[in-house]
LOMARKE-529081 format. One line per 8 residues: number of its first residue (from 1); for each residue x, z, y of C-alpha. Coordinates in steps of 0.02 Angstrom, whole numbers. Each point is the difference from the previous one (the first is absolute). Layout:
REM LOMARKE-529081
NUM	X:Z:Y  ...
REM end
This chain:
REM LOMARKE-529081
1	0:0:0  79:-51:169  30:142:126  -96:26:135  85:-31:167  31:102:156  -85:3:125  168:-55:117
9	15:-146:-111  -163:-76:34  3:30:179  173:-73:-13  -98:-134:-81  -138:-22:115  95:2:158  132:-146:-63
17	-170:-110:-51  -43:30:188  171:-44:77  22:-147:-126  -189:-40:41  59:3:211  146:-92:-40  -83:-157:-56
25	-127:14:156  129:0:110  109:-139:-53  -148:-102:-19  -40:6:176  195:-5:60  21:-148:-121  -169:-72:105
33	74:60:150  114:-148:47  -151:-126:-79  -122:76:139  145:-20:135  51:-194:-23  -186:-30:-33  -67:67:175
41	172:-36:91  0:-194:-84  13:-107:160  10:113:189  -6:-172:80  -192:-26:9  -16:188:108  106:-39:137
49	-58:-176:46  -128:75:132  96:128:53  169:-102:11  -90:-144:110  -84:131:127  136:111:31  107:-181:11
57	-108:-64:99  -16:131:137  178:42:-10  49:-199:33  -140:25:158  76:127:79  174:-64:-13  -62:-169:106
65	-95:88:121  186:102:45  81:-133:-29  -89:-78:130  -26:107:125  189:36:-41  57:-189:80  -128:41:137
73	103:148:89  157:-80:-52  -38:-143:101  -21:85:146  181:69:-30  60:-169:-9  34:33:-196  -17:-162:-118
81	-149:-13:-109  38:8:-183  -144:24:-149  29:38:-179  -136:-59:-132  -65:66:-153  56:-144:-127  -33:76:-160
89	-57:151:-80  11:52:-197  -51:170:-56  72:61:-173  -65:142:-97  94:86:-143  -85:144:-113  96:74:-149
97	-53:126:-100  82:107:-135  -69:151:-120  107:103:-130  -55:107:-157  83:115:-80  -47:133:-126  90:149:-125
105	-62:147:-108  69:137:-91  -50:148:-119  53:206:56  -61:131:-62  -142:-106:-107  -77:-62:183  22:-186:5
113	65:-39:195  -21:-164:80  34:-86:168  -36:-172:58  86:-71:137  -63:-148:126  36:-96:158  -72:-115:97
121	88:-116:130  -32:-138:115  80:-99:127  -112:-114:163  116:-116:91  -62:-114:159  103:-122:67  -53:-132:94
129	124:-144:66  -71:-59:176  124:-136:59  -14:-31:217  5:-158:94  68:-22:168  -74:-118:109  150:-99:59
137	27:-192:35  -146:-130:-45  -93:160:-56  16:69:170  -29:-155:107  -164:-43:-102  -66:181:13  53:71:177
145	62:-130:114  -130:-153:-46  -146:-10:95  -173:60:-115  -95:-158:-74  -142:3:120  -111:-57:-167  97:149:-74
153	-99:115:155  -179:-72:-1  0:5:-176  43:193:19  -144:11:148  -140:-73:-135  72:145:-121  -61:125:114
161	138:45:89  -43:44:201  13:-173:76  49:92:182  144:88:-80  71:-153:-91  -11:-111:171  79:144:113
169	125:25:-114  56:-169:-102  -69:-82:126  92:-118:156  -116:-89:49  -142:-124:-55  -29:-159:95  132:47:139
177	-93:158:54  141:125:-51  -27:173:-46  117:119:78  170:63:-59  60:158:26  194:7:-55  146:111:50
185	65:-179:82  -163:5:117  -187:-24:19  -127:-129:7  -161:29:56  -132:-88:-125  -140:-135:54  -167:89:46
193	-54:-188:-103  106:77:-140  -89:177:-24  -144:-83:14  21:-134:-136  55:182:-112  -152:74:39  -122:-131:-33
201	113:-47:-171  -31:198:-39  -191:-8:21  7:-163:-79  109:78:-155  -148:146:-10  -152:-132:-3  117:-91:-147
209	-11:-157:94  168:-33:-15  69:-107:-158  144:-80:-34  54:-130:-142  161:-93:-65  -31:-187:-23  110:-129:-97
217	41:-141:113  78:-168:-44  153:23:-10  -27:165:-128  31:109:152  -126:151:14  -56:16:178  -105:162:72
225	-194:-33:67  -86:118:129  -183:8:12  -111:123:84  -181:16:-51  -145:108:-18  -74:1:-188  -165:79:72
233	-10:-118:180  0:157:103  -2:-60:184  144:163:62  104:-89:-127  -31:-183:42  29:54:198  180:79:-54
241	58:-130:-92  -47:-121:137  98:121:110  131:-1:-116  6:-213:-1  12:9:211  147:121:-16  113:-98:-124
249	-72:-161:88  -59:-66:-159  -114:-130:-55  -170:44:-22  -70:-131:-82  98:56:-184  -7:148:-93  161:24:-74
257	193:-21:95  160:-44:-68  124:158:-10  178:-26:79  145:84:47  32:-21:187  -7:34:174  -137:-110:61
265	-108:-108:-125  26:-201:0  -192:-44:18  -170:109:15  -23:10:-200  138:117:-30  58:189:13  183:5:50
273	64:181:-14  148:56:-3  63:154:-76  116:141:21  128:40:-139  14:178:-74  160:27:87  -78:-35:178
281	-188:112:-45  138:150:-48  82:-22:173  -160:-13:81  -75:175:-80  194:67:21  -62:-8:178  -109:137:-3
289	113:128:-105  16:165:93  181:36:-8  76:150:65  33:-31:203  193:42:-19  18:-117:-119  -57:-135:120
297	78:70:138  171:26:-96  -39:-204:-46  25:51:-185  -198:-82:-1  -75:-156:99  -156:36:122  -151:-41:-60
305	-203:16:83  26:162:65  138:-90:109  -76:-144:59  -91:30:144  -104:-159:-29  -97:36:-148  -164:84:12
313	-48:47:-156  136:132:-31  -142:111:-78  -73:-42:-150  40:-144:-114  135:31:-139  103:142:41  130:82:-123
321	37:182:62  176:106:-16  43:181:-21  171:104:-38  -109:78:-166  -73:-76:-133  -210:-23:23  -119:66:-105
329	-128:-123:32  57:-189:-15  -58:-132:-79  202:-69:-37  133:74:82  187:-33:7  162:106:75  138:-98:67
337	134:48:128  -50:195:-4  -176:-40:42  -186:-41:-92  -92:-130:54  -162:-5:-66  -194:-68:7  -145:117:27
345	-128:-26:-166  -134:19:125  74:-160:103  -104:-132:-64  85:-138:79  146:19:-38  -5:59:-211  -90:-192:15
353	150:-83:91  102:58:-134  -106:-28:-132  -19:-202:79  184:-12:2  22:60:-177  -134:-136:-52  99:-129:100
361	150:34:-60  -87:-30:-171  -73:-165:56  188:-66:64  60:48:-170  -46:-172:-70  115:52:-138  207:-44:-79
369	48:-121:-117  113:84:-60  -45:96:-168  -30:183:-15  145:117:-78  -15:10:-191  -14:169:-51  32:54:-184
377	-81:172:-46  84:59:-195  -157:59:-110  -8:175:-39
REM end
C-alpha cells in the first residue's frame, strides 16, 4: 500500500502546478507580445500624412510672409533682395521595436522558485530631408524683376482676389492713366481717371461682371480677352461698365477687348496695361516702413512717406510698424538690425498686401526646367 503523503509535499505540489500553470500564461502573451506590436505598428506612414501636410503647410506660410516682409525693410536700408525657396521636402519615419524573455527556476527547501524576466524596447526616428532653392539668375529675373503678365492679374481679379488692391499695387497704369508710385527714389501722384477706373473694376469684380478668357489665335499664340457684362441686365451695372468704356476710351460697340502689355493701347479694342515687377511693388510698400528716426537720420536707412512732404496719404494704407521688443500681437514679424518690424493682425490692409504679393510671387513662378534634386531615402 503506497504511503500517504505530507501535507508539505502536496502543497509543494500544488503551488509548482500554479507557477508552471503562470509560466505558460505568461510566455504566451510575451511570445504574442512582439506579434501585437508589428501588427498595430505595420506601416506609421498613413498617420502622419494630415498632420505632416498642415503643420508643412503653415510652417512654409509663415516663412514667406517673413521672408517677405524681410526684403521689404531691407530695401529701405538699401540691402539687396535675396529669397530662398522651398524645393523639396521628404519626410522619413523609422520605428524599431525589440522585446526579450527570459526565464529560470529552482527547488530549496521543497518550494519550487521561479522568475521570469522581460523587456520591451523601441526606437521612433523622424528625419526629413528638405533641400532649399535660391532664387538667383533666370530664376530671379522671371520672378522679381519681370513685369506681372497682366493676363496673369485679371485672371487673379476673376478668382476673387480684391480687384482695388491688385491695381494699386501691381498696377502702373492702364490705358496711359498711371496709378501712383510711391518709392524711396520719389513720388507720383496717381490719375483721379486711374482710381476711378479701380473703383468701378472693384464694383464691377463684386457684381461678377468681369470675365476673362485665353483664345488660340493663328499663329498658335494664346492671347487674353476682356469683357464686362451683367448676367442679370441690371441697369447700376450696365451704367458702370459704360463708365468704365469712357475711361479706357474704348469701343463701345464690342463686348470683349484684346489684353496687351503696354503703355497706351494701339486702337480702341484693346486693354494695354502695364505692370509693375515684384522688385518695384516691394520698393513701393518699402516706402511706408516705419524705421527708427536715427536710423534715417544717421543715413543707415533711405526716407520714405513720412519724409516726403508731398504725399497726403501718410495715414492709412499699408504700414509696417517697428519697436526695440519683440510684439505680442503680429500677424508676421521679423528682427533685423536690433529692431522688430512688424504688421498689426488687426491691419487689414496690409496682412492683404502681403498676402497679394505672396500670390504674385506664385503667379511669376512660371516654373524651371531644370529637374528637381533626386533624393534616395534607404528602407527601414
Amino acid at each position: 500500500m503506497r504511503p500517504l503523503e505530507t501535507v508539505d509535499q502536496a502543497d509543494g505540489r500544488y503551488r509548482l502546478l500554479r507557477i508552471m500553470s503562470m509560466k505558460a500564461r505568461l510566455c504566451v502573451i510575451f511570445l504574442l507580445l512582439p506579434l501585437l506590436l508589428l501588427t498595430g505598428c505595420a506601416s506609421i506612414g498613413p498617420a502622419t500624412v494630415s498632420r505632416d501636410r498642415f503643420d508643412y503647410a503653415s510652417s512654409i506660410t509663415e516663412s514667406w510672409k517673413r521672408q517677405t516682409l524681410l526684403n521689404i525693410v531691407k530695401i529701405r536700408y538699401i540691402e539687396p533682395l535675396f529669397f530662398v525657396d522651398v524645393g523639396q521636402i521628404v519626410s522619413g519615419y523609422t520605428l524599431e521595436t525589440g522585446v526579450s524573455l527570459g526565464a529560470s527556476d529552482g527547488k530549496l527547501n521543497s518550494f519550487v522558485a521561479s522568475s521570469i524576466n522581460a523587456g520591451v524596447s523601441g526606437k521612433y526616428t523622424d528625419r526629413p530631408t528638405i533641400t532649399y532653392t535660391p532664387l538667383t539668375g533666370p530664376t530671379f529675373v522671371r520672378s522679381v524683376m519681370t513685369p506681372i503678365s497682366p493676363a496673369h492679374l485679371l485672371f487673379a481679379v476673376q478668382s476673387g482676389v480684391p480687384a482695388d488692391m491688385i491695381f494699386k499695387l501691381g498696377v502702373a497704369s492702364i490705358n496711359g492713366l498711371r496709378n501712383d508710385s510711391a518709392t524711396i527714389d520719389g513720388y507720383i501722384r496717381a490719375n483721379k481717371k486711374y482710381l476711378r477706373v479701380v473703383e468701378l473694376m472693384r464694383r464691377l469684380q463684386l457684381a461678377g461682371a468681369v470675365n476673362i478668357k485665353m483664345i488660340r489665335q493663328k499663329d498658335n499664340q494664346e492671347s487674353a480677352f476682356v469683357s464686362f457684362h451683367s448676367a442679370t441686365g441690371n441697369t447700376e451695372i450696365s451704367l458702370q461698365v459704360k463708365e468704365l468704356r469712357e475711361l479706357l476710351g474704348l469701343d463701345g460697340t464690342v463686348h470683349s477687348y484684346r489684353l496687351i502689355y503696354g503703355n497706351a493701347p494701339d486702337s480702341n479694342r484693346e486693354i494695354a496695361m502695364q505692370t509693375f515687377s515684384v522688385m518695384h511693388m516691394l520698393a513701393s510698400l518699402s516706402a511706408r516702413v516705419d524705421v527708427p528716426l536715427k536710423d534715417v537720420a544717421e543715413k543707415r536707412a533711405s526716407p520714405g512717406i513720412r519724409e516726403m512732404p508731398e504725399v497726403l496719404d501718410r495715414e492709412g494704407g499699408f504700414l509696417v510698424k517697428s519697436s526695440d521688443t519683440a510684439p505680442q500681437d503680429a500677424y508676421v514679424s521679423v528682427k533685423y538690425r536690433d529692431a522688430w518690424f512688424w504688421i498689426d493682425d488687426k491691419d487689414q490692409i496690409s496682412k492683404r498686401a502681403i498676402s497679394v504679393i505672396v500670390l504674385i510671387l506664385s503667379l511669376a513662378d512660371t516654373g524651371s526646367d531644370k529637374p528637381l534634386p533626386l533624393v534616395t531615402i534607404p528602407a527601414q
